[in-house]
TILUM-425184 format. One record per residue (C-alpha): z, y, x. Coordinates in steps of 0.02 Angstrom, whole numbers, plus 32768, in hexadecimal, padded with zeros to 4 digits. Layout:
REM TILUM-425184
ZYX ...
REM end
This chain:
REM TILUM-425184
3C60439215DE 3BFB43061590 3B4A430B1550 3AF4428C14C1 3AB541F5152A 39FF422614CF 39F842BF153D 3A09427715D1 3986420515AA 391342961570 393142D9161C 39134223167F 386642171618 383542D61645 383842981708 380841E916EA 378641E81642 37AA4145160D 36ED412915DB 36C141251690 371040671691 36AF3FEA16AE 36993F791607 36FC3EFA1634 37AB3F531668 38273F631601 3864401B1612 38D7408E15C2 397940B11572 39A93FD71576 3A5A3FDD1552 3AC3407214EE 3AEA40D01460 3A6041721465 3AFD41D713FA 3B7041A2148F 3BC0423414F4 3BA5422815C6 3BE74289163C 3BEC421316D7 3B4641C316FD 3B13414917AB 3A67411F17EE 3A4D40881841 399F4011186C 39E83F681829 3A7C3F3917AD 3AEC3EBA1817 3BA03E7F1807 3BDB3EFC188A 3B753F8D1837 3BB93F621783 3C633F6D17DA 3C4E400D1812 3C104040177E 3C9B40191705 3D18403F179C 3CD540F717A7 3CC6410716F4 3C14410B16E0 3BD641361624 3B1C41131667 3AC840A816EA 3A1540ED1715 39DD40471773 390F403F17CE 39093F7F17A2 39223F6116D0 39BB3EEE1690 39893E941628 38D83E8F1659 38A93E0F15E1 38C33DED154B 39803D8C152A 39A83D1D14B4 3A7F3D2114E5 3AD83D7C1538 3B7B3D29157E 3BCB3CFF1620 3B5E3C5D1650 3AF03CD016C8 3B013D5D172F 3A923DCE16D5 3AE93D8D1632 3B893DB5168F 3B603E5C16B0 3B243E871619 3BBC3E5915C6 3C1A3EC6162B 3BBF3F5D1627 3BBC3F40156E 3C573F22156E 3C9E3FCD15C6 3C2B40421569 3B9740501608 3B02407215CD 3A6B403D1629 39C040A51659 3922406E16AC 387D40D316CB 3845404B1752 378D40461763 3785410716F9 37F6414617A5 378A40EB180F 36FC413917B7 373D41DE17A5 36ED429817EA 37894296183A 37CA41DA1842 37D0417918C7 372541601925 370842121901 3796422D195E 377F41B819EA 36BE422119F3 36FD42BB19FD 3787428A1A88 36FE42751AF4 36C1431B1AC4 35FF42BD1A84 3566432D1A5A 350A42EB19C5 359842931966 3558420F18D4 3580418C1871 354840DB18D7 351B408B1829 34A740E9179D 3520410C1711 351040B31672 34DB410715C2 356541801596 35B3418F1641 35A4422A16A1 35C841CC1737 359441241782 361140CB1810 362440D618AB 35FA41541926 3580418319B0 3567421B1A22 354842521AD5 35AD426B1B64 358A430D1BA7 356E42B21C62 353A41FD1C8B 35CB41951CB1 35F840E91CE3 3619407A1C53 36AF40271CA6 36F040E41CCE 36C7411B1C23 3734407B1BC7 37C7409C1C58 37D541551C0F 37D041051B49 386540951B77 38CC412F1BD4 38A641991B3D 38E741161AC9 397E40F11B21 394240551B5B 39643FBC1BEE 38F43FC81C75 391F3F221C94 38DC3F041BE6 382E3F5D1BF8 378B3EE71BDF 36D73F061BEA 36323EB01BBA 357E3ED11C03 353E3F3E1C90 35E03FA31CA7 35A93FE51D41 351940501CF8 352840EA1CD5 350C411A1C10 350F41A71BA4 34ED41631AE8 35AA41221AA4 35CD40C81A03 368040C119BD 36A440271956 376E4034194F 37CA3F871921 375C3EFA1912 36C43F4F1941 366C3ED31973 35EB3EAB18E4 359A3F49191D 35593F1019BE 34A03F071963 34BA3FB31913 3500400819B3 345B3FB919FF 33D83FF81982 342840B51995 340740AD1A4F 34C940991A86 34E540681B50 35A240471B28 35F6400D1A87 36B7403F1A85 37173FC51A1F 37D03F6A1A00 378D3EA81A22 36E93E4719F8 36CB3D9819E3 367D3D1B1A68 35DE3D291A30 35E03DD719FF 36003E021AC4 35693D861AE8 34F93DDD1A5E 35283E8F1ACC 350D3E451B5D 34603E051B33 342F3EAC1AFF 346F3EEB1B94 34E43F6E1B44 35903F791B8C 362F3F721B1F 36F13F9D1B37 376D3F401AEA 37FE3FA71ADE 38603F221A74 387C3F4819B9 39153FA519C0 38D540171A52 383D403E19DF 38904072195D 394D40B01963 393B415C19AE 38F6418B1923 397A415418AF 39DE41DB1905 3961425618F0 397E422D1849 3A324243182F 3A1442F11892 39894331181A 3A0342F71770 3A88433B17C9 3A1F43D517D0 39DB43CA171E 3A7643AC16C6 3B0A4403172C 3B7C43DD16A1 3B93431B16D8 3BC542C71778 3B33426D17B3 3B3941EA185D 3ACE418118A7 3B2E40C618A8 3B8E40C4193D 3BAA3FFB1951 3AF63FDA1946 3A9B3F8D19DD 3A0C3F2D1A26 3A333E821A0C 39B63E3E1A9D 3A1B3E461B5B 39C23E471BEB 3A103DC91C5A 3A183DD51D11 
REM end
């Protein structure tokens, strides 16, 4: 049984408001036909050759992707670039294409929300005061019920993510114990400053530049760096789980080919 493309969306903007994004994303329905019937839907964190594959393969009427495609504005769309590429061919096989992005991320129950509440945190925020009009600001903070070592605490992230061990890196004092976590999920590491000022011992993240691990390390504030994917995937299948839920009618799955593109190498 299909449903009008519109309704899905209606129910992707219940979980994910999409005035929670940040001003410069580019969020929403991107590609499709709101009048367009769906009854098979994937979720996946990033649109790439092997993911458009399986979508068209599985017969996918709607991709609800983390990262946007396009994210900027596009002046062609043809088969000179990947992105182009893909485009084309989800146009051309009837996919239409969904991203909440930084709303998710944002979310009462999107990602760092999530990621707080794995951990079971007392006190739950937002890491950044929200702007005018937004009921919530980004990021997260809370504390851990017990001290525990940094190191231990980012080891248990990674596990719960589905993570390499091999892949697991830390910044700062990792051997103190801390209490105060921030959740930054992606590239979370522009809120080094912001974790700092709300009294955060450890900053959870997917990757950080150079000098955004030395900035953390000056303050003395340790930070995990789970790697992108790590930070942010799970949740994408929580995702396809709760629509699944929501809308029983259609056959929702979490993208099946996708994976971290970053090997450890031994």
């Amino acid at each position: 049984m299909s449903i009008p493309l519109d309704s899905v969306c209606q129910s992707l903007a219940s979980i994910a408001p999409l005035r929670l994004a940040e001003s410069w994303d580019n969020v929403g329905l991107l590609i499709g036909d709101r009048t367009a019937g769906v009854e098979r839907v994937m979720t996946c964190l990033t649109l790439t050759p092997s993911v458009v594959d399986e979508a068209i393969d599985e017969g996918a009427d709607l991709v609800v992707v983390h990262h946007p495609l396009p994210f900027r504005p596009v002046s062609r769309i043809n088969s000179d670039s990947i992105a182009g590429t893909m485009l084309w061919r989800l146009i051309r096989n009837g996919v239409a294409v969904y991203s909440a992005h930084t709303a998710f991320d944002s979310a009462a129950d999107g990602i760092n929300q999530q990621w707080a509440e794995s951990l079971a945190l007392d006190r739950i925020g937002p890491m950044v005061d929200p702007d005018e009009g937004k009921e919530l600001g980004s990021g997260r903070v809370g504390v851990l019920a017990e001290p525990m070592e940094a190191r231990e605490l980012i080891r248990k992230c990674l596990v719960h993510a589905g993570g390499d061990l091999k892949k697991l890196r830390g910044v700062g004092p990792l051997d103190r114990k801390v209490r105060k976590v921030g959740f930054a999920c992606g590239s979370g590491g522009s809120f080094v400053a912001a974790a700092h000022r709300r009294g955060c011992e450890l900053l959870i993240t997917g990757e950080a530049t150079f000098h955004q691990c030395l900035e953390a390390e000056s303050l003395e504030m340790a930070m995990g760096l789970l790697g992108h994917y790590h930070s942010e995937r799970f949740a994408i299948e929580n995702l396809a789980t709760r629509l699944g839920g929501e809308l029983a009618e259609l056959s929702i799955w979490p993208s099946k080919r996708e994976g971290d593109p970053i090997q450890a190498i031994s």
